[in-house]
BATORTOR-343182 format. One record per residue (C-alpha): y, z, x. Coordinates in steps of 0.2 Angstrom, whole numbers, plus 5000, padded with zeros to 4 digits. Layout:
N
YZX...
***
This chain:
288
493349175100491749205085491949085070491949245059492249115042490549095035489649255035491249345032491649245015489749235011489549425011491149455003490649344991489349444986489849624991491649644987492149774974492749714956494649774956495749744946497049654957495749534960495249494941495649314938497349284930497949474937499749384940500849404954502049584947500149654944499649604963501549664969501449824958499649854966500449844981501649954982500450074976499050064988500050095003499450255013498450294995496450284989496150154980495350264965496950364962497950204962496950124948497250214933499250214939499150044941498550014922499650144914501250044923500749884916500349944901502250024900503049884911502049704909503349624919504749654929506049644918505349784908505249904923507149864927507649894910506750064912507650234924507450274939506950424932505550364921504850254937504750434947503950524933502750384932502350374948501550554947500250614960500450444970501450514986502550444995503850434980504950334986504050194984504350214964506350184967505850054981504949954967506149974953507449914964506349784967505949754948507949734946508149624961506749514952507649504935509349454944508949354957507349254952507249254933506149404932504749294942503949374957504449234972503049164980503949124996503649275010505449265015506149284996505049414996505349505012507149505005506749644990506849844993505249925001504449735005503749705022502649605031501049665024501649665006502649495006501049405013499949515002500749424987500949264994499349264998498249354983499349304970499949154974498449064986499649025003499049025019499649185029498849325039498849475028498349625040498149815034497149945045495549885039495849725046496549785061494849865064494049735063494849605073494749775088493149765086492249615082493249495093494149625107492749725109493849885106493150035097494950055087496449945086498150005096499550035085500249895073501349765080501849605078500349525086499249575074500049445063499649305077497849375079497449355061498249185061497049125074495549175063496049105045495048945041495948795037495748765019497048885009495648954995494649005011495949095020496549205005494449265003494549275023496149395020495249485008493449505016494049575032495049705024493349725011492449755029493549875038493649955018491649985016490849945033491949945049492450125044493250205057492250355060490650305054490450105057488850055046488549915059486749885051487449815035488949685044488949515041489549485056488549615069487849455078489449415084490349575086491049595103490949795101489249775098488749665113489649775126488549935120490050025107491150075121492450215116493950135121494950285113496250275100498150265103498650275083500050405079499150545069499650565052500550765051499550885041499850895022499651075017501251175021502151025024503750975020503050835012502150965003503451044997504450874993503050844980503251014970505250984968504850804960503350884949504451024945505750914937504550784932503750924919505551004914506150944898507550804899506650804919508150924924508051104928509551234935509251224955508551384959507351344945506451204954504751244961505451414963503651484966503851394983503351544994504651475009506351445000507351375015505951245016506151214996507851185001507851065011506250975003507950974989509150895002507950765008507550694991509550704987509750605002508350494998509050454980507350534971508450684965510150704956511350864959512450874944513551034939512351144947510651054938509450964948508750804941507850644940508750494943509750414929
***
């Protein structure tokens, strides 16, 4: 196996990108909040959401003592809106079960709403300086390629975990900047359609590269398309209430510019069901 340590942290050292998560002192509900909002979304959409929640909810007390409501209409054009109720359930579980301080052990942290592998070692990690493998698609990438010799990764599982774990160097600081630079690599180099193997820190040792870039073809589920979609249609109900005064509107009010109303509808069921929308004497609503 390549000894990927040194010219992975040496480049990430002078390469990686100034985020805010990775400003000294950024504090473990910033790192958690950050987290929860990165999943499956750019990382320039997530950065002014990420400011405007902290700003509003410095810590998670704050956000617990807020709605559900006020979490979703905050959440905005993020997607995925669960993820808003996921972290204020979290928020709350915080307050009432840890004093309102972000855990720093992964199994605590495993035990909030919408926390799983990636996140709980995420925070441990980033926040908190443990040693764990934290693995994300971009890193997943990378270890397909630069020590299997694969042109893309299969789809997750739990050996990914184990795979990381075999790479991280021994000393704690150097294995949350090893977390970090791999997925810093898959991020801005290791890309997955258009590798820029001329500027990697590790091309020398990449086992892709020495068998000649083989296409070893790609078993990842695709993601469904967006436009037209019920997800699609999810996100107008939510932006519908979220500009209504009092964010509650009469039901056939709601997106009712939505040119397929039996899909409206059951974008409407779907966020009942999900606990993002309230049905109360024939309104819809955020949650309370």
């Amino acid at each position: 196996m390549p000894d990927l340590t040194a010219p992975l942290l040496d480049w990430y050292r002078r390469e990686a990108r100034a985020l805010p998560w990775r400003a000294p002192g950024f504090g473990a509900w910033g790192v958690l909040v950050s987290e929860f909002m990165l999943q499956q979304t750019p990382v320039a959409r997530v950065i002014p959401r990420l400011e405007e929640w902290l700003a509003a909810w410095p810590e998670p007390a704050a956000l617990a003592a807020a709605s559900p409501a006020e979490a979703v209409r905050r959440w905005a054009n993020l997607g995925y809106p669960r993820r808003a109720i996921w972290l204020h359930r979290a928020a709350v579980e915080i307050r009432d079960r840890h004093a309102g301080v972000v855990p720093n052990d992964v199994d605590a942290l495993l035990a909030l709403t919408g926390i799983g592998d990636y996140t709980a070692r995420a925070v441990a990690v980033f926040a908190y300086g443990g040693r764990h493998p934290v693995v994300d698609t971009n890193t997943r990438r990378v270890i397909a390629r630069a020590v299997e010799g694969r042109s893309q990764p299969g789809p997750p599982s739990r050996a990914d975990l184990a795979a990381m774990a075999a790479l991280l160097p021994e000393d704690d600081r150097d294995a949350a900047v090893f977390n970090a630079a791999a997925m810093e690599l898959g991020a801005l180099v290791c890309t997955a359609r258009s590798p820029r193997c001329d500027a990697c820190p590790i091309a020398h040792i990449c086992a892709w590269r020495a068998a000649g870039f083989p296409d070893t073809g790609d078993t990842r589920r695709r993601q469904a398309r967006y436009e037209g979609s019920d997800r699609q249609a999810r996100g107008a109900v939510l932006r519908s209430l979220r500009d209504a005064p009092r964010h509650a509107l009469p039901q056939a009010e709601v997106a009712a510019d939505w040119p397929d109303a039996r899909q409206r509808d059951r974008a409407i069921d779907s966020l009942i069901a999900d606990g993002l929308v309230e049905a109360i004497d024939g309104e819809l609503r955020l949650p309370r």
